[in-house]
GULO-571950 format. One line per field, with one value per residue: residue in one letter; x, y, z of N, C-alpha, C in turn. Coordinates in Angstrom, 3 decimals. Each point is the difference from the previous one (the first is absolute). Example, Ala and Ser with C-alpha at 12.3 -4.5 7.8 and 13.67 -1.06 7.14 Angstrom:
<nodes>
r: (A | S);
n.X: (13.190 | -0.350);
n.Y: (-5.690 | 1.050);
n.Z: (7.800 | -0.720);
ca.X: (-0.890 | 0.820);
ca.Y: (1.190 | 1.190);
ca.Z: (0.000 | 0.060);
c.X: (0.900 | -0.770);
c.Y: (1.200 | 1.090);
c.Z: (0.000 | 0.730);
</nodes>
This chain:
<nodes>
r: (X | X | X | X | X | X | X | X | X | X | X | X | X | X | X | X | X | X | X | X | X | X | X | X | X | X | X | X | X | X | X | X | X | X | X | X | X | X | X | X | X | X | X | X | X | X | X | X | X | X | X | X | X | X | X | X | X | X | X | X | X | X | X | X | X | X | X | X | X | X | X | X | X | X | X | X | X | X | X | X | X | X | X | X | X | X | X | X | X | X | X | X | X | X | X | X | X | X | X | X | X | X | X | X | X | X | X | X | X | X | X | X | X | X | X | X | X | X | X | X | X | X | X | X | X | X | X | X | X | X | X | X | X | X | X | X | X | X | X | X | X | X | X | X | X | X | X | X | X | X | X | X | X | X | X | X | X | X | X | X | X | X | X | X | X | X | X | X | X | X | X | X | X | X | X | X | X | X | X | X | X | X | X | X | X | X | X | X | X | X | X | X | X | X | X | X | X | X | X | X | X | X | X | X | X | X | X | X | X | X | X | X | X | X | X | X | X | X);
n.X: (-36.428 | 0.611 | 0.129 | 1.176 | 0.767 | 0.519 | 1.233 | 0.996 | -0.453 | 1.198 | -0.268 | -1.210 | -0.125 | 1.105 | -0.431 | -0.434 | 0.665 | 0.239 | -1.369 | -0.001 | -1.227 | 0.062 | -0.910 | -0.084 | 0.916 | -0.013 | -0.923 | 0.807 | 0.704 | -1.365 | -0.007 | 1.976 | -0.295 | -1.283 | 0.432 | 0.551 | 1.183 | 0.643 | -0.263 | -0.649 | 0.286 | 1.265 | -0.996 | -1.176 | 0.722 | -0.027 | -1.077 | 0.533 | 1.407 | -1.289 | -0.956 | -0.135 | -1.231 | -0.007 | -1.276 | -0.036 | 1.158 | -1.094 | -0.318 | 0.964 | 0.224 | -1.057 | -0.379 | 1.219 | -0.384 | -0.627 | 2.057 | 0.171 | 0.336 | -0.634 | -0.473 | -0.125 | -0.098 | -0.474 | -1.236 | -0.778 | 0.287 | -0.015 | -1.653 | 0.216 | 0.724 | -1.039 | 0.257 | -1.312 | -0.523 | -0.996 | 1.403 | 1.362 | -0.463 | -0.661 | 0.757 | 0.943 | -0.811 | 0.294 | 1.034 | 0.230 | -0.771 | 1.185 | 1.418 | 0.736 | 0.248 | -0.594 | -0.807 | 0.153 | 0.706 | -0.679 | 0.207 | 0.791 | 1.021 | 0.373 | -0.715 | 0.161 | 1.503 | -1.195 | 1.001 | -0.952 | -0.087 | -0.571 | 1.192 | 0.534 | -0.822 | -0.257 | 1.198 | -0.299 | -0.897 | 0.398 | 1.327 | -0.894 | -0.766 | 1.129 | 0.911 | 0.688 | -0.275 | 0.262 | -0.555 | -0.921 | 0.646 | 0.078 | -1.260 | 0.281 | 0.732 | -0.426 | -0.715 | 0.434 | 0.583 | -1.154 | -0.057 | -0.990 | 0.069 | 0.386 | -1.560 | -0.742 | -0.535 | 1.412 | 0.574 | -0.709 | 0.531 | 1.250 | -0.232 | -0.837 | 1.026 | 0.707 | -0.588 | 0.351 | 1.068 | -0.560 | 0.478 | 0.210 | -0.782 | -0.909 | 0.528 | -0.613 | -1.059 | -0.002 | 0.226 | -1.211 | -0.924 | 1.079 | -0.693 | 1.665 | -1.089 | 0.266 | 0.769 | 0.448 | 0.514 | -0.082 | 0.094 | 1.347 | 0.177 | -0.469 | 1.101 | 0.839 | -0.203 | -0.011 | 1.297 | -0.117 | 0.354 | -0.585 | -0.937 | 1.420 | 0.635 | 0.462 | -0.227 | -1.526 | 0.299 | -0.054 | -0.621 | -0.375 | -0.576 | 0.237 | -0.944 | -0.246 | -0.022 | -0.369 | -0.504 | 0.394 | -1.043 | -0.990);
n.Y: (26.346 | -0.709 | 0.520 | 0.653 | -0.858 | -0.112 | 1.257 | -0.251 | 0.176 | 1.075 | 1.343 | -0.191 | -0.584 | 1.085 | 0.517 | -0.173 | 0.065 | 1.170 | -0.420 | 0.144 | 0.567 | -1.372 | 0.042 | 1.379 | -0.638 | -1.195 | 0.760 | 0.262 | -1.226 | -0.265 | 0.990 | -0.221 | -1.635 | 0.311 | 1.024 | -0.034 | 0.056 | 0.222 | 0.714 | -1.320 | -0.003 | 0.881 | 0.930 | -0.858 | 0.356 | 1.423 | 0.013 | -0.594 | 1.010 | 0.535 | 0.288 | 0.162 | 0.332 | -1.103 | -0.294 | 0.629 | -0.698 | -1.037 | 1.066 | 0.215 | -1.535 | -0.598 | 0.555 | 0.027 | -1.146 | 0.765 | 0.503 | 0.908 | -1.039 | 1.232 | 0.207 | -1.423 | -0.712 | 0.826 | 0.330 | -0.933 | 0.077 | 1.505 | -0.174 | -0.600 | 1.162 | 0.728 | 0.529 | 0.044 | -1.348 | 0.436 | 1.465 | -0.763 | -0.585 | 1.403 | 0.655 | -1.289 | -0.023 | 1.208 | 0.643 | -1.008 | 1.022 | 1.050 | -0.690 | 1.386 | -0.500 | 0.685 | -0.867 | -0.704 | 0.893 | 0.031 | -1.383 | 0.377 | -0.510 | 1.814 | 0.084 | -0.968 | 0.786 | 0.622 | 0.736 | 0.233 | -1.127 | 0.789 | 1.021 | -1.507 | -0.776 | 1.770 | 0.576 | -1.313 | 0.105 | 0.715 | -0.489 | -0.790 | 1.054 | 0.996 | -1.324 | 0.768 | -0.336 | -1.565 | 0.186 | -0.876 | -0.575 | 1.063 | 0.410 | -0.883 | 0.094 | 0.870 | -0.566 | -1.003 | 1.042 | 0.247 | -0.758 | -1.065 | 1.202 | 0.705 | 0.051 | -0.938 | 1.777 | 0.083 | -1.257 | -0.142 | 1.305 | -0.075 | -1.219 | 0.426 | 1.121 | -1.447 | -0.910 | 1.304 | 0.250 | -1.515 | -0.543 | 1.634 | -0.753 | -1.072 | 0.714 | 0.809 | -0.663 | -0.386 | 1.460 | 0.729 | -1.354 | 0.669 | 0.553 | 0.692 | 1.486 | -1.098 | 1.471 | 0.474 | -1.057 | 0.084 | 1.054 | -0.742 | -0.870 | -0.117 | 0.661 | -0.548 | 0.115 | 1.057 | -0.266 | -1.638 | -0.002 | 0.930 | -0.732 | -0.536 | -0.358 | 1.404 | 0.307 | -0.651 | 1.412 | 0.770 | -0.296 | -0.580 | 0.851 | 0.520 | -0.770 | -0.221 | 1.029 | -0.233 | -0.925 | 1.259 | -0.144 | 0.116);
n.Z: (-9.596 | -0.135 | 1.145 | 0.098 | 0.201 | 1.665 | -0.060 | 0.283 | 1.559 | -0.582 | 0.835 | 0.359 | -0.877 | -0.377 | 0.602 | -0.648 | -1.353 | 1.397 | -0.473 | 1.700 | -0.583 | -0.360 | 1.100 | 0.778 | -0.384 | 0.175 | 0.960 | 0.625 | 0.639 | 0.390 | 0.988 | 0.025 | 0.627 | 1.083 | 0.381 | -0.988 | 0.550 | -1.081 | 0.844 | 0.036 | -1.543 | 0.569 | 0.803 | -0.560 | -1.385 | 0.380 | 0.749 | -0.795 | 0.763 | 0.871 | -1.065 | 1.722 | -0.092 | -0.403 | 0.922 | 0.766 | 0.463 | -0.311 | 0.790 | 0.969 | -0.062 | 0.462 | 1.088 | 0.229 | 0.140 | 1.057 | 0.306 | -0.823 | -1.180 | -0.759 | 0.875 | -0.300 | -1.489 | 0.108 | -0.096 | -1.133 | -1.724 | 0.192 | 0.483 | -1.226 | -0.123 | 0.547 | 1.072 | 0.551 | 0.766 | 0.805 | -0.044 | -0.336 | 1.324 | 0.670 | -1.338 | 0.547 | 1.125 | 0.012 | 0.563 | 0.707 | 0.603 | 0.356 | 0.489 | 0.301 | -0.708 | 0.382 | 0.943 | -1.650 | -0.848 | 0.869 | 0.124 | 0.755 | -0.530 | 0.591 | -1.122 | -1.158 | 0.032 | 0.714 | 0.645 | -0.043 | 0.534 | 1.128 | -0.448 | 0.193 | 0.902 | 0.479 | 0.127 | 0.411 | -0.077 | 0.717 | 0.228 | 0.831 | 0.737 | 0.010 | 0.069 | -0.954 | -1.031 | 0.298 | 1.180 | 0.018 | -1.334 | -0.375 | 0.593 | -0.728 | -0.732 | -0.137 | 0.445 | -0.738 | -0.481 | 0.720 | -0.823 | 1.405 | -0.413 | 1.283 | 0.836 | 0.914 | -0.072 | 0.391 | 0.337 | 0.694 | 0.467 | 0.145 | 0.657 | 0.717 | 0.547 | -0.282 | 0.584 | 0.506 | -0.190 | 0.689 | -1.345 | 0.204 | 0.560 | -0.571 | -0.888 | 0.451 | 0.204 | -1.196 | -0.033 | 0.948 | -0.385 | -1.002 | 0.835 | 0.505 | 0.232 | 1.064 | 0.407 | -0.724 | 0.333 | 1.474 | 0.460 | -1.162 | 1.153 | 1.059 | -0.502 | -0.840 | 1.849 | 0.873 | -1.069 | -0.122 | 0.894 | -0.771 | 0.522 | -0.556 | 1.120 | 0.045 | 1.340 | -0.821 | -1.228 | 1.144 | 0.862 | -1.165 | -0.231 | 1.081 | -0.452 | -1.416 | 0.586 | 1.328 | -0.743 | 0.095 | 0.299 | -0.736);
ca.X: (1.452 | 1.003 | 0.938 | 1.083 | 0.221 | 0.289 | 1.433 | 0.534 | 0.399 | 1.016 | 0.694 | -0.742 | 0.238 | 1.177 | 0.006 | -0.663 | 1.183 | 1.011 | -0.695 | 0.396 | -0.510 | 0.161 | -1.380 | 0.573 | 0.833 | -0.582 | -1.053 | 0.530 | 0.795 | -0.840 | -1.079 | 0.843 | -0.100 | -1.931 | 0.577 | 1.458 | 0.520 | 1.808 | 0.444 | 0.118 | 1.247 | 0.527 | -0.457 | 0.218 | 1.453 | 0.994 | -0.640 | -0.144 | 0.794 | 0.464 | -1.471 | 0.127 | -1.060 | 0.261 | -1.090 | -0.093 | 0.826 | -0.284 | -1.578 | 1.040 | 0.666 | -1.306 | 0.022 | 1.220 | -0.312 | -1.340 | -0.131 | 0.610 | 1.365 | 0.924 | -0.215 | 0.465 | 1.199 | 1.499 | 0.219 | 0.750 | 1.432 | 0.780 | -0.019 | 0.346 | 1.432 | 0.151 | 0.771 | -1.132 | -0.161 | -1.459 | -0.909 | 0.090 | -0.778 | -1.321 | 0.265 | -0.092 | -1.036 | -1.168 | 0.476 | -0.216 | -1.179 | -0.339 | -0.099 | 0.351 | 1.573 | 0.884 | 0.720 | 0.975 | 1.158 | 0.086 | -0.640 | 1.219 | 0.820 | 0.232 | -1.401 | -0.175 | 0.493 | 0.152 | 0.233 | -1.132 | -0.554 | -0.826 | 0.035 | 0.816 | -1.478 | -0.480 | 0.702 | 0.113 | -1.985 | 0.301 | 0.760 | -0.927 | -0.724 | 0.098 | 0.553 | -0.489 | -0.410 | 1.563 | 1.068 | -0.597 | 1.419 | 1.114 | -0.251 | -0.506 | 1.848 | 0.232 | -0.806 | 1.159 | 0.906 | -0.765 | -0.247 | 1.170 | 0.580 | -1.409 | -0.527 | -1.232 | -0.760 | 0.512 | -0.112 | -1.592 | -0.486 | 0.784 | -0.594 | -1.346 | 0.709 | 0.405 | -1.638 | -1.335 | 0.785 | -0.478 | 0.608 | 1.127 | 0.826 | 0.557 | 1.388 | 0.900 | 0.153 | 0.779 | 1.468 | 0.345 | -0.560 | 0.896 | 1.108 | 0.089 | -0.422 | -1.262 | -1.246 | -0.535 | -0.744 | -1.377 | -0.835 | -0.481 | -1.018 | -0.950 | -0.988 | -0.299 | -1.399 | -1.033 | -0.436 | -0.422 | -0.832 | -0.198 | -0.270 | 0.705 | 0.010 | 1.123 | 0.391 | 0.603 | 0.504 | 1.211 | 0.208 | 0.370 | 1.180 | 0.883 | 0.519 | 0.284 | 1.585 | 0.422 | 0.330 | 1.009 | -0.999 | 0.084);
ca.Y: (-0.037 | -0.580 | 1.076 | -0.164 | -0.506 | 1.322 | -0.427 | -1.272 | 0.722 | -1.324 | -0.033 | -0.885 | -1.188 | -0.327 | 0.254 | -1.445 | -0.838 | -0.113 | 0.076 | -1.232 | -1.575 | -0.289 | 0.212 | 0.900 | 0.028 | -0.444 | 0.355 | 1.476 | -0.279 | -0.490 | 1.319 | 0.753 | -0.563 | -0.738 | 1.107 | 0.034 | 1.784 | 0.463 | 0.254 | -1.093 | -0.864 | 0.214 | -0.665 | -1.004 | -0.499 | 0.530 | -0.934 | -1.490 | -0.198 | -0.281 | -0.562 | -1.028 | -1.079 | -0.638 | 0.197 | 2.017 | -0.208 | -0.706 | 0.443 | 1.514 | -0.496 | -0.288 | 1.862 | -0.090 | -0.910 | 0.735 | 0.996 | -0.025 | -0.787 | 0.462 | 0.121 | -0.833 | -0.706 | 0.753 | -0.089 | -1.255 | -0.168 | 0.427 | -0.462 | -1.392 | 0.318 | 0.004 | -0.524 | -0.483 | -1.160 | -0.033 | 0.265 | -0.487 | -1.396 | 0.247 | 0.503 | -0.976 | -0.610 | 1.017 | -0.235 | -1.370 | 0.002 | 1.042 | -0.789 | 0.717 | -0.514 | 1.360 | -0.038 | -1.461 | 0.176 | 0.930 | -1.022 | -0.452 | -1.012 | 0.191 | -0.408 | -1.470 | -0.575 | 0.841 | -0.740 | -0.014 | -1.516 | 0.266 | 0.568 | -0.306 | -0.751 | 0.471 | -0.151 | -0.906 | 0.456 | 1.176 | -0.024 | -1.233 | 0.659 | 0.926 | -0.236 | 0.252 | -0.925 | -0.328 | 0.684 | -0.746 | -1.426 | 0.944 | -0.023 | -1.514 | -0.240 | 0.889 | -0.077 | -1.013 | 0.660 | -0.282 | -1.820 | -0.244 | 1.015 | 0.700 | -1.169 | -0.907 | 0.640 | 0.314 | -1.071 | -0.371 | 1.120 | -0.392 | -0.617 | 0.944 | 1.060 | -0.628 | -0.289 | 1.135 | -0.383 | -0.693 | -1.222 | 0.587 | 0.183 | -1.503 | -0.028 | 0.426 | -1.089 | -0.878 | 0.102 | -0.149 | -1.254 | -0.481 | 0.582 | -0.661 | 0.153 | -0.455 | 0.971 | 0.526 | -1.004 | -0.819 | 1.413 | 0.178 | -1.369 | 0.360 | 0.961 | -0.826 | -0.846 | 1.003 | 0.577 | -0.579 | -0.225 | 1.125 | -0.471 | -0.374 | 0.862 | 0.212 | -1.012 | -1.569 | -0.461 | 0.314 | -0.903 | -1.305 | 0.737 | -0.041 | -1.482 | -0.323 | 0.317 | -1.262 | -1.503 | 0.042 | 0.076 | 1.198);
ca.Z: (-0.146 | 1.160 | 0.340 | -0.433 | 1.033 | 0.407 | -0.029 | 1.258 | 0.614 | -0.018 | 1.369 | 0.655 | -0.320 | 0.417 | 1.553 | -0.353 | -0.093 | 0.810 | 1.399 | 0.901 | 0.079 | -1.376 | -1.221 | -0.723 | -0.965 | -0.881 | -0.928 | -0.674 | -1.190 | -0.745 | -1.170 | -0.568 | -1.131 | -0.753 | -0.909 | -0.037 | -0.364 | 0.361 | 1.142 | 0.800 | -0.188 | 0.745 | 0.969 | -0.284 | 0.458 | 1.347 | 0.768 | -0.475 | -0.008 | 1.236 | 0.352 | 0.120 | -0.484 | -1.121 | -0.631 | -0.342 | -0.915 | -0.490 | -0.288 | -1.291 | -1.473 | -0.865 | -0.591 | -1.162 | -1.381 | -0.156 | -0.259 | -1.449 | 0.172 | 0.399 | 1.134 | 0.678 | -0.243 | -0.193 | 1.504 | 0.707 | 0.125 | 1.749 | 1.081 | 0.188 | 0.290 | 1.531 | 1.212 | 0.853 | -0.543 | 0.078 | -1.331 | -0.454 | -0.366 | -0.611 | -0.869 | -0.568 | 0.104 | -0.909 | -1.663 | -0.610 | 0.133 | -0.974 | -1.757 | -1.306 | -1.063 | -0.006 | 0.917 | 0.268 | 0.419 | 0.731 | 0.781 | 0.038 | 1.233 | 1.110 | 1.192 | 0.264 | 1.261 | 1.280 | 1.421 | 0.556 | -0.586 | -0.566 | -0.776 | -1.355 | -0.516 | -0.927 | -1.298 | -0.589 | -0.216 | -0.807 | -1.163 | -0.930 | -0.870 | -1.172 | -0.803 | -0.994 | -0.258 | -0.611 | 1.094 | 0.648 | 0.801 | 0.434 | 1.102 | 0.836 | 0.304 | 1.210 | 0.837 | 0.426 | 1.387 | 1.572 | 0.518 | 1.031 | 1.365 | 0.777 | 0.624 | -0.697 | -0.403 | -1.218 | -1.200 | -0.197 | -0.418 | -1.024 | -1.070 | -0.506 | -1.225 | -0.806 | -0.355 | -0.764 | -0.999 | -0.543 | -0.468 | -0.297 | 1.684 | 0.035 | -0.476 | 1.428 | 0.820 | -0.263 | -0.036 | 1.508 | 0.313 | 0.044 | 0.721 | 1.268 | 1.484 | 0.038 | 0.339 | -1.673 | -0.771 | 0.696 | -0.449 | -1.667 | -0.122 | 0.181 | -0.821 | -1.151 | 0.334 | 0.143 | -1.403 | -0.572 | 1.071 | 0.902 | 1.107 | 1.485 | 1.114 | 0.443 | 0.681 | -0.464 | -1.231 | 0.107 | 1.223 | -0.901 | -0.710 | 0.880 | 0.570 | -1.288 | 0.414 | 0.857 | -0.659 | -1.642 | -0.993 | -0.869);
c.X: (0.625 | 0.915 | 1.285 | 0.658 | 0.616 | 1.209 | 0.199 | 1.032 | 1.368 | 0.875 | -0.577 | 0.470 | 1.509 | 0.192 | -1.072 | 0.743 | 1.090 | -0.861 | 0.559 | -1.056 | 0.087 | -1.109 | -0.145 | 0.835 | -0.730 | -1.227 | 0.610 | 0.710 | -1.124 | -0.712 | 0.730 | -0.079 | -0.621 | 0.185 | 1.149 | 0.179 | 1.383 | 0.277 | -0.091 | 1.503 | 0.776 | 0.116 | -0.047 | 1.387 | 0.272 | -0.814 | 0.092 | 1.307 | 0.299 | -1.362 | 0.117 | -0.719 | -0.132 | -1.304 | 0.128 | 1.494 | -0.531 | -1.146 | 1.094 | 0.387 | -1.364 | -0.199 | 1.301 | -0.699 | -1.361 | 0.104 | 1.126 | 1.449 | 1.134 | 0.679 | 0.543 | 1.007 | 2.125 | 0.287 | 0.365 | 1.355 | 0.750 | 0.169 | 0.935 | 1.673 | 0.232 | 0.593 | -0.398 | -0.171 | -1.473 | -0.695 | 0.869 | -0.684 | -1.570 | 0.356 | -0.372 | -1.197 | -1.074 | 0.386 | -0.743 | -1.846 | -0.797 | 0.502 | 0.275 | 1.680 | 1.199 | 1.063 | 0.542 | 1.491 | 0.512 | 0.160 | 1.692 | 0.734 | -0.358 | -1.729 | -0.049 | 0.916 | -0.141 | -0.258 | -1.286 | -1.115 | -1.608 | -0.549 | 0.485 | -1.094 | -0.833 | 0.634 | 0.042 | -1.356 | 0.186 | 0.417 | -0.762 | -1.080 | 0.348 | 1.311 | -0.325 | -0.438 | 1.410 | 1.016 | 0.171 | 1.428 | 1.094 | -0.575 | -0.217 | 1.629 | -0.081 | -0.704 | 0.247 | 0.754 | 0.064 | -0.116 | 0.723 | -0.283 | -1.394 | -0.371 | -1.034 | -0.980 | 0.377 | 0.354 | -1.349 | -0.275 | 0.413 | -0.438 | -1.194 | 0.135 | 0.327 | -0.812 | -0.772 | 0.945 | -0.143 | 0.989 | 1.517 | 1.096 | 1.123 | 1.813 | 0.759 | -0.161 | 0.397 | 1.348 | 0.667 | 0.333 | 1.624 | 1.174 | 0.536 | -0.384 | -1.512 | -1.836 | -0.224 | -0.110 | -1.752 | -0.625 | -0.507 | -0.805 | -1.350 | -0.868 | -0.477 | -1.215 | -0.925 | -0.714 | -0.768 | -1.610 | -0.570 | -0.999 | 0.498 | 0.160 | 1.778 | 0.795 | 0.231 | 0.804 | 2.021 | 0.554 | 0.311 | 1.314 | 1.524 | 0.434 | 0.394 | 1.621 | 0.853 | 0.007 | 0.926 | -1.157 | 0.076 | -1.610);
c.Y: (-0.559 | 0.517 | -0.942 | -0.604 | 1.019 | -0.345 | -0.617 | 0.796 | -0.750 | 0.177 | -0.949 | -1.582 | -0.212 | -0.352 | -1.658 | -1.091 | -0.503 | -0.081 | -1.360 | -1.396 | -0.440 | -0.391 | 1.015 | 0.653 | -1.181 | 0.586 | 1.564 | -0.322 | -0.934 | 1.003 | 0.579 | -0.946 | 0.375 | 2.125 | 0.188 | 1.586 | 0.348 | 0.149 | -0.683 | -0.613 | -0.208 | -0.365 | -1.525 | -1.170 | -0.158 | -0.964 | -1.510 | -0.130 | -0.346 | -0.978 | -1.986 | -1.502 | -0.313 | 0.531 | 1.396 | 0.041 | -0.444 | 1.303 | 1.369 | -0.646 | 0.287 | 2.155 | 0.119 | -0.163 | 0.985 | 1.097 | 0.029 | -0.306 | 1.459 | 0.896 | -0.663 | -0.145 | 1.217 | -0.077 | -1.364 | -0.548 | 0.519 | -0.868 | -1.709 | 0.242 | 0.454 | -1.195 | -0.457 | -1.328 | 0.037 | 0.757 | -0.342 | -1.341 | 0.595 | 0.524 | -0.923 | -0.805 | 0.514 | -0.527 | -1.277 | 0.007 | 0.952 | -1.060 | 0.627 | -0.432 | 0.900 | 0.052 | -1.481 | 0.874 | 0.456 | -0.953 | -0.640 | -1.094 | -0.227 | -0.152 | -1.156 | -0.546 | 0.879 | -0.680 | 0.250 | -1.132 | 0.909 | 1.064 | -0.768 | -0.826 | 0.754 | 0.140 | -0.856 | -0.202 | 0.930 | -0.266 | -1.206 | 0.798 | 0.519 | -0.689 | 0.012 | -1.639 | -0.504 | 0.555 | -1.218 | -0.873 | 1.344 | 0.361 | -1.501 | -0.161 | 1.652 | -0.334 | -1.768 | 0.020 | 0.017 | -1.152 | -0.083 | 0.966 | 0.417 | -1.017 | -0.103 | 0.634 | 0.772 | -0.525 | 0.004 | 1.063 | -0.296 | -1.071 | 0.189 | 0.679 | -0.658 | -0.728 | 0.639 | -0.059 | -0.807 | -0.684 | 0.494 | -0.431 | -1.240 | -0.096 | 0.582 | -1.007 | -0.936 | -0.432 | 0.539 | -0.948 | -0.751 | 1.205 | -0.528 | -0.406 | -1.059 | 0.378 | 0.403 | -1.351 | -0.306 | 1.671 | -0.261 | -1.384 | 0.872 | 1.454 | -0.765 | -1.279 | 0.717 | 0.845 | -1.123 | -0.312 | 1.392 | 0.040 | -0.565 | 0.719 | -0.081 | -0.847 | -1.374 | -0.390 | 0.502 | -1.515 | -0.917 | 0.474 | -0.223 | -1.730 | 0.027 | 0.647 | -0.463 | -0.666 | 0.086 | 0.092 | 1.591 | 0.103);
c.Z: (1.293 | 0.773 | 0.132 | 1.626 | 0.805 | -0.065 | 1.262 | 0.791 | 0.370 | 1.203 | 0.777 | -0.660 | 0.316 | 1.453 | 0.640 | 0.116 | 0.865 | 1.442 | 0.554 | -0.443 | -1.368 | -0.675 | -0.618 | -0.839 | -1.098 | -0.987 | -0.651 | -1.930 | -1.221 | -0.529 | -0.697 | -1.841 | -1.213 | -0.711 | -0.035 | -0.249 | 0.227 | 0.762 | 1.024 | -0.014 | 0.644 | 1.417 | -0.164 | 0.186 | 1.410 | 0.744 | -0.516 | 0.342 | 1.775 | 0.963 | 0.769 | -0.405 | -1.066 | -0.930 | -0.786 | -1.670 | -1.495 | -1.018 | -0.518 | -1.166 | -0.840 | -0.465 | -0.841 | -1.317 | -1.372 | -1.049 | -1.179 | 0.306 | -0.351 | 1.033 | 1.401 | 0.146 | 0.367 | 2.432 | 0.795 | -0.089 | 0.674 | 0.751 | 0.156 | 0.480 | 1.361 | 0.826 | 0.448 | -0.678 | -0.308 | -1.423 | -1.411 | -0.972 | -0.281 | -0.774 | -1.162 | -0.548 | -0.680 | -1.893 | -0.830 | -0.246 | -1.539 | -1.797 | -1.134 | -0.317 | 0.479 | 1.304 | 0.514 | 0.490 | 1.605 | 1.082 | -0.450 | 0.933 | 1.018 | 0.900 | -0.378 | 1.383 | 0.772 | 1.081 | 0.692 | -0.644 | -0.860 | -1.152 | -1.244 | -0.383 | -0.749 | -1.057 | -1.341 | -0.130 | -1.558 | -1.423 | -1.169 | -0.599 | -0.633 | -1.222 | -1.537 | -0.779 | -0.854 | 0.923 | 1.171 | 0.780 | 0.248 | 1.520 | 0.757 | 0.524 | 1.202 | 0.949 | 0.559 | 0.935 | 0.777 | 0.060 | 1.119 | 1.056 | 0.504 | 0.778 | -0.922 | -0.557 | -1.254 | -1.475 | -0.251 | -1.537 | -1.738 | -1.091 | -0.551 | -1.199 | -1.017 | -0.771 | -1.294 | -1.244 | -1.392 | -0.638 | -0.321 | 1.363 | -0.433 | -0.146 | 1.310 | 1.275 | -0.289 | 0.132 | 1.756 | 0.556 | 0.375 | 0.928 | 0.960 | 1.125 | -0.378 | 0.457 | -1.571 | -0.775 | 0.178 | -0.672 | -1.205 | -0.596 | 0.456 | -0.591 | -1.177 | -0.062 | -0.376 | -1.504 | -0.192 | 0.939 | 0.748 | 1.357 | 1.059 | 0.976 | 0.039 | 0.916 | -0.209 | -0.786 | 0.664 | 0.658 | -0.868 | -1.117 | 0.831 | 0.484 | -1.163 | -0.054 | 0.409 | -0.263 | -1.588 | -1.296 | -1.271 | -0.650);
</nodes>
């Protein structure tokens, strides 16, 4: 007979989690994965909300993911309304991982436009995975919106987001293509590269995009 695994000493692993080195935390939050147990949950969240390393960040989304959506899922939507930008955007980030419908509604305006560039990139990740299906040009016209604004990592981000979209995007650039600001024209040219051309490189397709501006082009 197989003996039964031993329970998981969960003061010790918590205390893990907040250790100074991040290898240690990393492997804490991998044995939290590789057995999952309720009472990780929480914790979990809470640490994906201040955890500086991306890596260790990356390995609480992957344990999140381990453990029952229902479970999760109520702690994250919290978590996406907080104040904090770090666990806003990992709320986010989880969410889009975990993939349950449930939490398209929850992924509002106000995080497509958060003033934090990098919470609204996730945002906008987010909102491409979980858009219900036929939701697709109602999020391509919200996410338009942003045409233009931010810097160069951010558009970047954006047309990516748009991209994933796929052929629902076309009617909204089409129709940027023709805005005033010659910054949301060149943004909605060059995304409309990047759909047809998904190997281009950002930079080249903006940089031509932006002369095609400059010369009155469309």
């Amino acid at each position: 007979m197989t003996p039964n695994p031993p329970e998981p000493d969960v003061p010790r692993t918590l205390r893990a989690l907040a250790d100074d080195d991040a290898s240690v935390r990393l492997r804490a939050a991998l044995a939290i994965g590789t057995e999952p147990d309720p009472r990780f949950v929480v914790p979990l969240v809470e640490r994906s909300a201040v955890e500086p390393e991306f890596f260790v960040r990356d390995m609480l989304t992957w344990a999140l993911t381990r453990h029952p959506v229902e479970l999760t899922l109520p702690e994250l939507l919290r978590e996406v309304a907080s104040e904090r930008n770090q666990a806003r955007g990992q709320a986010l980030h989880t969410l889009s991982k975990v993939g349950d419908p449930r939490a398209w509604p929850a992924i509002t305006e106000a995080h497509l436009h958060d003033p934090d560039d990098e919470v609204a990139r996730t945002a906008w990740r987010a909102a491409v995975a979980l858009v219900p299906e036929g939701g697709e040009p109602a999020l391509a016209a919200r996410l338009a919106a942003r045409l233009g604004h931010g810097g160069r990592e951010t558009r970047r981000s954006l047309s990516r987001a748009l991209v994933d979209l796929g052929e629902a995007i076309v009617p909204v650039l089409r129709t940027a293509a023709e805005h005033p600001d010659p910054e949301v024209r060149a943004h909605a040219l060059a995304t409309e590269t990047l759909l047809r051309d998904p190997d281009a490189g950002f930079e080249a397709v903006i940089e031509e995009a932006k002369r095609v501006v400059a010369l009155g082009g469309a």
